[in-house]
Structure formats: structure tokens, C-alpha cells
C-alpha positions in Angstrom: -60.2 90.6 105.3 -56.9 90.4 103.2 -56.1 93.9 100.9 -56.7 94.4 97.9 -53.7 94.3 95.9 -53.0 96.0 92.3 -50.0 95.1 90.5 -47.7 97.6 88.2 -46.1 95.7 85.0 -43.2 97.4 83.4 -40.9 96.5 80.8 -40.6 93.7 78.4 -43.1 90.3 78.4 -40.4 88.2 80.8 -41.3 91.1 83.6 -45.2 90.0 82.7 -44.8 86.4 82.9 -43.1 86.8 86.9 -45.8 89.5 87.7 -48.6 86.6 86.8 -46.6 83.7 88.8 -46.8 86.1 91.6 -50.5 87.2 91.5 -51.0 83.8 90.9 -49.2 83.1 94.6 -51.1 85.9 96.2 -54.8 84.7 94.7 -53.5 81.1 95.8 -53.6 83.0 99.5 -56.8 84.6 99.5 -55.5 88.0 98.5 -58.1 90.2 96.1 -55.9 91.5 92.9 -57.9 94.8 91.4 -56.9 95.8 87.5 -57.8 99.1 88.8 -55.0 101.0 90.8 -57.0 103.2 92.2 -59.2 100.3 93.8 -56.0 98.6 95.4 -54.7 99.3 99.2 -51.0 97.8 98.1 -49.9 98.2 95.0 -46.7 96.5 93.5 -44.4 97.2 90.8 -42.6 95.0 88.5 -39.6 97.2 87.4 -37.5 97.5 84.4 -34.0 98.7 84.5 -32.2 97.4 81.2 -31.8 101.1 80.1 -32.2 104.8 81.1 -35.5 105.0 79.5 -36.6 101.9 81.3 -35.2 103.3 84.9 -37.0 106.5 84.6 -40.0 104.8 83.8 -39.7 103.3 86.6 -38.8 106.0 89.1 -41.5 108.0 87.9 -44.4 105.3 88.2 -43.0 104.7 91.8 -43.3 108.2 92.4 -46.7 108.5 91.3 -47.7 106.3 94.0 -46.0 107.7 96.4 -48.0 111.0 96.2 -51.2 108.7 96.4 -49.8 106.9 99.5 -49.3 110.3 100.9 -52.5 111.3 99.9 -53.8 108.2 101.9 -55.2 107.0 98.9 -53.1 104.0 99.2 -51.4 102.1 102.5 -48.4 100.4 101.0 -45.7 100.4 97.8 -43.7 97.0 97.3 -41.0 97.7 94.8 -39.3 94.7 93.3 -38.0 93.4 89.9 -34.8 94.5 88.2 -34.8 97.8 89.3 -34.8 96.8 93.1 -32.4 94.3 92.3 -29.6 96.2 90.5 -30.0 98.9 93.1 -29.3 98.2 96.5 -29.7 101.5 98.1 -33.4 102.8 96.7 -34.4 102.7 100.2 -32.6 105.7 101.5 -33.8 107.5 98.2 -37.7 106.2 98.8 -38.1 105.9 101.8 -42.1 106.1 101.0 -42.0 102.4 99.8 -42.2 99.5 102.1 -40.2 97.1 101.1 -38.0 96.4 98.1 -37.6 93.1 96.9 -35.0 92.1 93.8 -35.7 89.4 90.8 -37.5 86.2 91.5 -36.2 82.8 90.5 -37.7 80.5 87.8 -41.4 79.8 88.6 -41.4 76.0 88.6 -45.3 76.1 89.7 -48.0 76.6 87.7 -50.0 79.0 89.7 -50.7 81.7 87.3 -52.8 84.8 87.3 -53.8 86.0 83.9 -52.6 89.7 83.1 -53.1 88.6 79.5 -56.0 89.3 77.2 -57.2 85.7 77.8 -56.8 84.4 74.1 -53.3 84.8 74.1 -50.5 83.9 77.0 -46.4 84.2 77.5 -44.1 80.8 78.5 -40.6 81.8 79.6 -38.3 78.6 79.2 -35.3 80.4 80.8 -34.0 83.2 82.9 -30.7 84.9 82.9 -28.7 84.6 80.1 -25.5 82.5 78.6 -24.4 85.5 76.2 -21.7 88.2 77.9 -22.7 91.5 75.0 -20.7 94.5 76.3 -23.5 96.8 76.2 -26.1 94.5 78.4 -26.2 94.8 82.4 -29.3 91.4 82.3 -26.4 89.3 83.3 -25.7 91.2 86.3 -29.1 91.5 87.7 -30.6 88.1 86.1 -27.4 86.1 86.7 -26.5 83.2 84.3 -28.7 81.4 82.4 -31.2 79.1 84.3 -33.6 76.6 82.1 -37.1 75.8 83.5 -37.0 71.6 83.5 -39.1 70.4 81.2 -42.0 68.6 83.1 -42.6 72.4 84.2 -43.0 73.7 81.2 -45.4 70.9 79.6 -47.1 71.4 82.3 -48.2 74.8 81.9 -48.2 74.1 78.2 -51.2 71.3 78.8 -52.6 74.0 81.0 -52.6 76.6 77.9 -54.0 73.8 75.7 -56.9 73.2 78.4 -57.7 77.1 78.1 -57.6 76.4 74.5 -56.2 80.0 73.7 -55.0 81.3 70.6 -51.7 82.0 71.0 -48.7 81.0 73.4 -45.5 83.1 73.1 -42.0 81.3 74.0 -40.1 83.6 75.5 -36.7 83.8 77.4 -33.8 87.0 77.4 -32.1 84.1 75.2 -34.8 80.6 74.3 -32.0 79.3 71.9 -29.8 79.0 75.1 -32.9 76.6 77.0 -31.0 73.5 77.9 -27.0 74.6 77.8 -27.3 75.3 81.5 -27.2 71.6 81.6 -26.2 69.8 78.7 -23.9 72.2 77.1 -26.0 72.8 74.1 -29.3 74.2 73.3 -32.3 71.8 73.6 -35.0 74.4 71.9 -36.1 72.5 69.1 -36.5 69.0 70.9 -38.7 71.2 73.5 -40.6 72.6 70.7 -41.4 69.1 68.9 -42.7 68.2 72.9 -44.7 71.5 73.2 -46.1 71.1 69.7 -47.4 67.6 70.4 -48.9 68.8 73.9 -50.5 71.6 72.6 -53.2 70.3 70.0 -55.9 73.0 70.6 -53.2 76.3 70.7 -53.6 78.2 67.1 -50.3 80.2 66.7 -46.7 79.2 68.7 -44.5 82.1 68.6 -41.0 82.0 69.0 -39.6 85.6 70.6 -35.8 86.0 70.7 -33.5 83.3 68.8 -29.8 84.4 68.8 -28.0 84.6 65.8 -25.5 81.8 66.2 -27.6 79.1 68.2 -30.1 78.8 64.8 -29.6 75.4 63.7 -30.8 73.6 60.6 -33.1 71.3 62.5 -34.7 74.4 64.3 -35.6 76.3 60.9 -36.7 72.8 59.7 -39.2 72.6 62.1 -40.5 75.9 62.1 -41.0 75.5 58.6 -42.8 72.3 58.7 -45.0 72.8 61.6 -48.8 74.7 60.8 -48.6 75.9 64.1 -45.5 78.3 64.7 -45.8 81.1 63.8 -43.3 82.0 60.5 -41.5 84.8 62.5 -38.2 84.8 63.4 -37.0 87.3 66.2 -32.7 87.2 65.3 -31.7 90.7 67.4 -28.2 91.3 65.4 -27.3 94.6 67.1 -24.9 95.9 64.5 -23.3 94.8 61.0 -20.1 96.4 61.0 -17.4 93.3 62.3 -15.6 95.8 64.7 -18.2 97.2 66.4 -20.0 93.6 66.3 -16.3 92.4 68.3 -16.5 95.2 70.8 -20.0 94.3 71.8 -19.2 90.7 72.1 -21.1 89.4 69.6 -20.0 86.4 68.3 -20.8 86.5 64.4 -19.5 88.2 61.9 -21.3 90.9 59.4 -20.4 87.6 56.5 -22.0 84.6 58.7 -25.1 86.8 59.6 -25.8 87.5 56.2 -25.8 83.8 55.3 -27.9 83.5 58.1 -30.6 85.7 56.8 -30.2 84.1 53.1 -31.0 80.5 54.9 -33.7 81.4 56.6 -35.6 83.0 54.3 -34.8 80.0 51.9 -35.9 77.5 54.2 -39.1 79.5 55.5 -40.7 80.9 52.1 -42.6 84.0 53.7 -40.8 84.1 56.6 -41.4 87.1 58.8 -38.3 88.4 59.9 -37.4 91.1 62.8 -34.5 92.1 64.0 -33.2 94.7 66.7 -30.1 97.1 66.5 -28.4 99.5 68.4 -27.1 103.2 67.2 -24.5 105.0 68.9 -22.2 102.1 70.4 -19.5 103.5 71.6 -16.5 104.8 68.9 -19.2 103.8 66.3 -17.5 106.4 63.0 -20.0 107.3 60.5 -18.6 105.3 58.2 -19.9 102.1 60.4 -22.8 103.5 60.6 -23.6 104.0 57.3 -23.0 100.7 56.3 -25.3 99.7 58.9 -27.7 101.9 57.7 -26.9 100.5 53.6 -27.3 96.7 55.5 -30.6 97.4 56.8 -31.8 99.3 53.3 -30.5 95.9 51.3 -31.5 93.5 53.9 -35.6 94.5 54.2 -36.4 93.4 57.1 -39.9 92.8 57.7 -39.6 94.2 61.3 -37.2 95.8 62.7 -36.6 97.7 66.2 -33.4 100.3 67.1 -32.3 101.1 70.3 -30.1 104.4 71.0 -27.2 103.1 72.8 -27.8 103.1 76.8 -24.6 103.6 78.7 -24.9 101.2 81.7 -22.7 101.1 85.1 -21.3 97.8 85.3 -20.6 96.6 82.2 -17.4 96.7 79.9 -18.7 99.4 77.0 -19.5 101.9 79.7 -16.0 102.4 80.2 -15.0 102.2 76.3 -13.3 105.4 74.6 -15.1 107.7 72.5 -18.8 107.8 74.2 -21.0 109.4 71.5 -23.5 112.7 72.2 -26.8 111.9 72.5 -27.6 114.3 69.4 -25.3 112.2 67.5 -27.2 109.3 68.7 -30.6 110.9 67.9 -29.4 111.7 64.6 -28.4 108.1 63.8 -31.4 106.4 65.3 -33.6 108.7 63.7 -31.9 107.7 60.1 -32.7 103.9 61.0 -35.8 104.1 61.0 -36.8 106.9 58.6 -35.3 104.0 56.0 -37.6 101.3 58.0 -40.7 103.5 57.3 -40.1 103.4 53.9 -39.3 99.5 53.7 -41.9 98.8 55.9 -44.6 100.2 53.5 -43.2 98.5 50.5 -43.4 95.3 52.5 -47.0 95.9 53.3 -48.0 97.2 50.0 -47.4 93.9 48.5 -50.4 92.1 50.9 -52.8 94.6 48.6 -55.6 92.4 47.7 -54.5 89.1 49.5 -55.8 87.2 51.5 -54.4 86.3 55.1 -55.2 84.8 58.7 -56.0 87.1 61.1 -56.4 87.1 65.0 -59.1 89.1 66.4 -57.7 91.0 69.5 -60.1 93.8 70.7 -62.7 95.8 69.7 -61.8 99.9 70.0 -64.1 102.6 69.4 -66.4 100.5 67.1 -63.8 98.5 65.0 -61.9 95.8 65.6 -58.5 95.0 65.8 -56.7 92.0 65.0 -53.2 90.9 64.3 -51.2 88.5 61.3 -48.7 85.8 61.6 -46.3 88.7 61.4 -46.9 90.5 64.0 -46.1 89.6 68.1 -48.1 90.8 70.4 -47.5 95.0 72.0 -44.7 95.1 69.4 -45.8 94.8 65.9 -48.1 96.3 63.3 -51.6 95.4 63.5 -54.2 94.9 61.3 -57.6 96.4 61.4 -60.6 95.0 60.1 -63.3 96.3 58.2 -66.8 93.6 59.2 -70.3 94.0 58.9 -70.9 91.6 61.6 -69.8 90.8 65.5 -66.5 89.3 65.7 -65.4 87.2 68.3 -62.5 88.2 70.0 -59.7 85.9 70.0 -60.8 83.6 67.3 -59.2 83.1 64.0 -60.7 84.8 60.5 -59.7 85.1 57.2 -59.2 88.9 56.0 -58.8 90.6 52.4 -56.6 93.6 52.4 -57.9 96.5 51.1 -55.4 99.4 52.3 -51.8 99.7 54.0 -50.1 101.7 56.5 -46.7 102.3 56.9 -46.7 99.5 59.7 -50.2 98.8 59.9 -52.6 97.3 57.4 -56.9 97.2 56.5 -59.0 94.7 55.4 -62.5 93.1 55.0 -63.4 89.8 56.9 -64.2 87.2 53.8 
């Protein structure tokens, strides 16, 4: 009889999606995958190393299994992903784990194992990425950008639309860069108009991660038209300032990405907008930062996610003057989103006594929890709902709110 084999998921949704096409290959050959480690005779982890945080994350999950393999509670550790492939030498360091295995390529099958909650599931379009930001080491362990062909992709999208689940999230490090591998220029909202009509019996398409300066007209237009994706726009801007944006390699300035955010939310009334920055970039002066910190007070974002600044071997910032202390860092990060907080909850307070489509996700200690239009999944607010009757999970309702939260909000199914 074949082992039983548990599998580890860290890191962001793109690590998820090639932790399902593999448990997908292993149920393909017979193998038993467990959800519960402790069941499993070989476990393998999916590792993140895009920063620090992410690395010890990872070290210390594969250390926990290494005291249960020593233990005997457990006959082998597999370590692969990003953190296996940006380090070469892990094996002299853990010499506990049996093999190490780097990145896997694009999954051009569609053998998938769910690790989803089964009403909602991730498509990645693309691997690697087109963009060269000073501050980001994906190029060097994903390589350059790599679209899925298309037939691929509808394929698992008429898959999705067989399963009939509520959500499908398009994801990529970059999906405005889907097609430039091959054409030159991004082919995102001609694949969307495809997935769209392939997909009559998906509820919410979500777009995660457009960049900045591949947001065309006809892509907004679409989003705005179409009932079915989601009114969210994921536009990661990093920084405001024009010299820090130059020394990360980002290609707009602090003007263009502020008519950016002023078309968008003309084009898509409501529109849902998140962003992600990063504190602390090398020689960043408070000055910079406080007119990062004034953007992000003016601007309101609906969502918005900072990252200290991660200082990675092997790309240019790591080597750029005037590294800044980590308390310094702390500090700045910590004024970010103290000012979020409070923009956050103004945003919400205004859904007082509206109504709104929510998506029932779980049920957790008695009451159940369900998420808007607004919010992706594992990274947004939530919502949670006040019923006097079963809900089914995974099913669309409509909700009146009754209370906000500083991210979160409360409400009564109608």
C-alpha cells in the first residue's frame, strides 16, 4: 500500500495553486493525501521565501517535522518550492529531510486536488514575472514570465464551471503580463471576455494583482460591465514618492498613478480598491515618507496592505546606501496603518444600514461567516452574519448591515 501523504502550504495563493496540481498528480497515482499531519507518513512542504518573515516560516515548520521524524512519528520530509529553489545548499543544513526539490513549471494539466474550501478555487494564468522591481528576488527563483496557453486555462475554467463554485480567483505574481511572453503585450482582457463566456454557472471572478501601468481602458471597461467580476482592483503601488518609486524600478510616476486611481474609480462607481506598499526602502528620508503616509490619508483606499522592507541577497536594493533600522522601519510601518485603521472604519461605516451580497464561507462557533465583493479570500475583512436559520455554505445571500468593525463588518440575512 502506497503512504499516506500530508502536504504543508505556505505563502501566498500561487504556492496553493502548485501544491493542488501536485496532489492532484499524486491522487492521479494511487497515493492517499491526509488533511491531518499527524495522520501522514511523508509530509511535503510548499515553501515561501519572498522575505525574511516568509523564510523563517519556513525553517521553522520544517523543523517541526523534523523532531516528529525523529520521534518516528513520520518516515520522510520532501522540501520543495521557493525556498528549496533559491537555496541550493539546505541539504547540508537539514540533513533530516529527504529530498529537496526547487519550483515547478506551469501546470498545463488539469489534474487538481482541491485544498480549497470547495465553493471557491484559485486559476494562475502565469508564472514568473516580466517586471525587474529592485526590492523583489521572484525573478530569480520563478524566472521570467511564462503564460499558461489558453486551451489550458479554459479548460480548467469549464472544469470550475462543472463544479459550479462560487468564486474563481485569477491569479499570477503579475496577470496583467498573461500573454507578453508571446505577443509582446498583455492579452488579460481578451482571456477574461473567453473565461467569462466559459464560465456561466461561476458567481464572483476576481481579479488578484493588476500592475499599475498594464491597466488599460478596455480592461476597466470590462470589469465594469461584466455582473460577474468582482469590482476589486488589486493595483500594488509600493511607494508614491518619484525617487524612491525610480530606485525600486517602478515604472510610473507618483502623477500617472494618481490619474490612475481617479480613472478607475470613475469608470467603476464603487469600486473596491487595494493596494500594497512598502516602508523602509532603502535611503527612504522622512520627508518621503511622510508624503507617502499624506498619499495614503488622501487617497482612502478601501484595502490596503504594507510590507516592512525585506533586504534580499541577490537583488540590486540590497546593495543600495543608507539601509534603514528595523526600528525605524517598525516605526514607519506602524504609522501606515494606524492611518488605515482609521480610514478603514470610515469606509465601513458608510455600509450602515445597506444592503449587500454576501458569500457564506463557514460556520465558526455557532455563527457564520461570509465575505462581500470587497473582500478576497485569507486577505480581507469579512463579514459576519447574524441568521435565525441554517445557511448554506458557499451560496450567495443578501445581508443588512447592522454594525462595523474597523475591517470587519455585521449584519442580518434579509
Amino acid at each position: 500500500m502506497k503512504e499516506k501523504i500530508g502536504i504543508i502550504t505556505l505563502g501566498c495563493p500561487r504556492n496553493l495553486v502548485d501544491a493542488e496540481a501536485l496532489a492532484g498528480r499524486l491522487k492521479f497515482k494511487d497515493y492517499s493525501i491526509v488533511d491531518d499531519i499527524t495522520q501522514a507518513e511523508v509530509v511535503l512542504v510548499n515553501t515561501c521565501a519572498f522575505i525574511q518573515e516568509a523564510k523563517r516560516e519556513s525553517i521553522d515548520v520544517i523543523l517541526d517535522l523534523v523532531q516528529l521524524k525523529k520521534q518516528g512519528k513520520l518516515k520522510k520530509i520532501i522540501v520543495y518550492g521557493c525556498l528549496a529553489q533559491r537555496y541550493k545548499n539546505l541539504a547540508k543544513d537539514l540533513p533530516e529531510v529527504d529530498a529537496f526539490v526547487g519550483t515547478l513549471g506551469l501546470n498545463h494539466e488539469s489534474k487538481r486536488f482541491a485544498l480549497t474550501p470547495k465553493h471557491y478555487a484559485y486559476l494562475k494564468i502565469c508564472e514568473g514575472c516580466v517586471n525587474q522591481c529592485s526590492y523583489c528576488v521572484i525573478p530569480k527563483i520563478k524566472g521570467s514570465l511564462e503564460s499558461l496557453d489558453e486551451p489550458a486555462i479554459i479548460r480548467n475554467v469549464e472544469r470550475f464551471n462543472r463544479q459550479k463554485i462560487s468564486e474563481l480567483n485569477i491569479i499570477g505574481q503579475d496577470i496583467t503580463g498573461f500573454g507578453m511572453d508571446t505577443t509582446g503585450k498583455s492579452q488579460l482582457t481578451g482571456l477574461l471576455q473567453k473565461i467569462i463566456s466559459n464560465a456561466p454557472d461561476i458567481g464572483w471572478i476576481r481579479l488578484l494583482y493588476l500592475h499599475p501601468e498594464r491597466i488599460t481602458s478596455q480592461l476597466l471597461k470590462l470589469i465594469a460591465s461584466s455582473e460577474r467580476i468582482c469590482k476589486y482592483i488589486d493595483l500594488p503601488i509600493q511607494h508614491i514618492n518619484n525617487r524612491i518609486l525610480k530606485a525600486m524600478h517602478r515604472p510610473m510616476a507618483k502623477e500617472e498613478i494618481m490619474a490612475l486611481i481617479k480613472k478607475i474609480r470613475k469608470t467603476i462607481p464603487g469600486v473596491y480598491l487595494r493596494t500594497s506598499l512598502i516602508v523602509g526602502f532603502p535611503s527612504e528620508t522622512e520627508k518621503e515618507f511622510s508624503e507617502l503616509l499624506e498619499f495614503v490619508k488622501e487617497a482612502k483606499f478601501d484595502r490596503l496592505g504594507a510590507f516592512i522592507y525585506s533586504r534580499e541577497e541577490g537583488t540590486p536594493a540590497y546593495n543600495f546606501k543608507g539601509q534603514i533600522s528595523l526600528q525605524l522601519k517598525q516605526e514607519r510601518f506602524d504609522k501606515i496603518m494606524s492611518a488605515q485603521r482609521e480610514i478603514a472604519a470610515g469606509i465601513n461605516a458608510k455600509f450602515l444600514g445597506k444592503n449587500i451580497t454576501v458569500l457564506v464561507e463557514e460556520k465558526q462557533d455557532g455563527a457564520y461567516i461570509g465575505r462581500s465583493q470587497g473582500d478576497a479570500p485569507e486577505v480581507d475583512g469579512v463579514v459576519y452574519i447574524n441568521t435565525t436559520g441554517p445557511l448554506e455554505i458557499g451560496k450567495f445571500i443578501q445581508v443588512k448591515i447592522t454594525d462595523t468593525l474597523e475591517y470587519d463588518l455585521v449584519g442580518e440575512k434579509i
